[in-house]
N, C-alpha and C positions, 0 to 999 in steps of 0.2 A: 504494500500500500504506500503511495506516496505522503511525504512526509512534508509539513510546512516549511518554507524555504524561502529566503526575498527574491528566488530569481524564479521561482514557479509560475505558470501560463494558468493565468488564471479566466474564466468564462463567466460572465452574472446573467443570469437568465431570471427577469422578473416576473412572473403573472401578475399584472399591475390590478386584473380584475377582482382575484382574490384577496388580494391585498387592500384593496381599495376598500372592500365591501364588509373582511375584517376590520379594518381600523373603524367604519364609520357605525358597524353593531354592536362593537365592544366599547369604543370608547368618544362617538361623536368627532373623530380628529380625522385629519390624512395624513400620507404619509410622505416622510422626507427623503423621498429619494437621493438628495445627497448623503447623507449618514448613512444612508440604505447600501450604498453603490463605493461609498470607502471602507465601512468596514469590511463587505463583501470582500475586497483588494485586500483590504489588511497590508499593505503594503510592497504585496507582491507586485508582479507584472500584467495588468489588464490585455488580455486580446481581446476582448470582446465583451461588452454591453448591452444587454436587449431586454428591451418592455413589450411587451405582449400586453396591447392593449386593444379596445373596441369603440370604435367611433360611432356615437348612438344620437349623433345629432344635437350635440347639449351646449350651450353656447360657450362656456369656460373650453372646452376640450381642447380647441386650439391653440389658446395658451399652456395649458397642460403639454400636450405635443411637444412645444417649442421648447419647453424648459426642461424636460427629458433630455433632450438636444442638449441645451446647454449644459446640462449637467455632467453628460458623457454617456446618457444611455441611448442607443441606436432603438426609435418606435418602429413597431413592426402592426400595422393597424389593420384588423377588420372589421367590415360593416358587421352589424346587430341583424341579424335577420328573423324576422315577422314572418310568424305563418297563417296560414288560413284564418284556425281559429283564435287570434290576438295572442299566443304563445309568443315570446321570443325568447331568442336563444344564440350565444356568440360563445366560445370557447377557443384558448389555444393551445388544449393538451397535447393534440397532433402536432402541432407544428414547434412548439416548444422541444417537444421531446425528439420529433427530426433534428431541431439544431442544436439540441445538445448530444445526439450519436454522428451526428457532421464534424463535431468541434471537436469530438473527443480524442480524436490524433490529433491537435495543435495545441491541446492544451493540459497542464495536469490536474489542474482541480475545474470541477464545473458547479456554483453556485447558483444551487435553483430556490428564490425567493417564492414559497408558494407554501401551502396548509394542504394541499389538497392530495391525498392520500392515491389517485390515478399515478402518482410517479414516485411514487415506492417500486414498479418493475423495472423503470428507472436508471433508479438507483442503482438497485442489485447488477444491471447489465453493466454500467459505465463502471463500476468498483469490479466486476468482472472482465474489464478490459483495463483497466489497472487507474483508472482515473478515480481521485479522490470527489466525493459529494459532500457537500456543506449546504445545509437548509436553512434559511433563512424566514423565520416567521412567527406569529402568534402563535404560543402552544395552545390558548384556549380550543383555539379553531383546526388546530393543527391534525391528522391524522398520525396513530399511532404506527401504525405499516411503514407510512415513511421515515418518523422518528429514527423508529428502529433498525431502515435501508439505508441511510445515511451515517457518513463518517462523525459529522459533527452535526448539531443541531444547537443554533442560536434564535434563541428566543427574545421575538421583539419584545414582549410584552416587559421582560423584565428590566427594559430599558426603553419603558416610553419617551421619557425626557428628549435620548438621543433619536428616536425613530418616527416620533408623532411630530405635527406641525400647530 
C-alpha cells in the first residue's frame, strides 16, 4: 500500500452533490471547497481536481462554477434530468468512478470526497491496483462499506470550522 509522501500524485474527486446536500441537512452551511481541496493535497502533488456537479438551472450556480475554477477544482457539469412523471434525477457515480480507474496509473492516492457508500467497490479495486483511497466527508451521512474500503477516512464533521462556510 502506498504510503504518504510530499512527492505523491495525488487525485480529488468531489461529488459536490453529496456534499452539498450533506452540509445543508446536517448543518444549514456549504461547503469550502478551499479547505476541502488542501487538505485533500495535504501537501502532496495535485494532478488533478474534479467537482462533479449538476446544473439544475438555479441562478447562484454560475458563480458556484467559476469559483470551483478558481479554486483549482476542474467542474465536470451535468444537466438534472426531469422525467415524465416530475421525478428528477442527476448522479455522477458512473463517471466519477471512470475517472478515478482512468487516473489510477498517474497517480498514487485518489481522494474521493463523497458519503455515499456506491464507491466502496471502488475503493477495494483502486487499493487492488495499489493506489491509496482517502475519503473525505460527513461520517453522519457517510456509508459504513466505504469507511471501511478506504485507506483513511476524514471526517468533515469533526472539523466544521475548517470545512463549512
Amino acid at each position: 500500500m502506498t504510503e504518504i509522501h510530499p512527492g505523491q500524485r495525488v487525485a480529488v474527486l468531489a461529488d459536490a452533490q453529496n456534499l452539498y446536500h450533506t452540509a445543508q441537512s446536517l448543518y444549514s452551511q456549504k461547503i469550502d471547497y478551499g479547505s476541502l481541496l488542501k487538505k485533500g493535497v495535504s501537501g502532496r502533488e495535485l494532478t488533478r481536481a474534479i467537482a462533479y456537479v449538476i446544473q439544475a438551472d438555479a441562478p447562484e450556480e454560475e458563480t458556484f462554477f467559476e469559483a470551483l475554477v478558481d479554486i483549482g477544482f476542474e467542474p465536470k457539469i451535468k444537466q438534472i434530468k426531469t422525467f415524465g412523471d416530475g421525478t428528477k434525477k442527476a448522479d455522477w457515480d458512473v463517471g466519477m468512478s471512470l475517472d478515478a480507474v482512468t487516473l489510477a496509473n498517474h497517480v498514487d492516492t485518489v481522494v474521493l470526497c463523497t458519503g455515499d457508500g456506491d464507491f466502496s467497490r471502488l475503493c477495494s479495486h483502486l487499493r487492488h491496483e495499489g493506489v491509496r483511497v482517502e475519503v473525505m466527508s460527513f461520517r453522519e451521512s457517510t456509508a459504513d462499506e466505504l469507511v471501511d474500503a478506504a485507506d483513511t477516512f476524514i471526517d468533515l464533521s469533526a472539523r466544521q470550522e475548517t470545512f463549512l462556510l
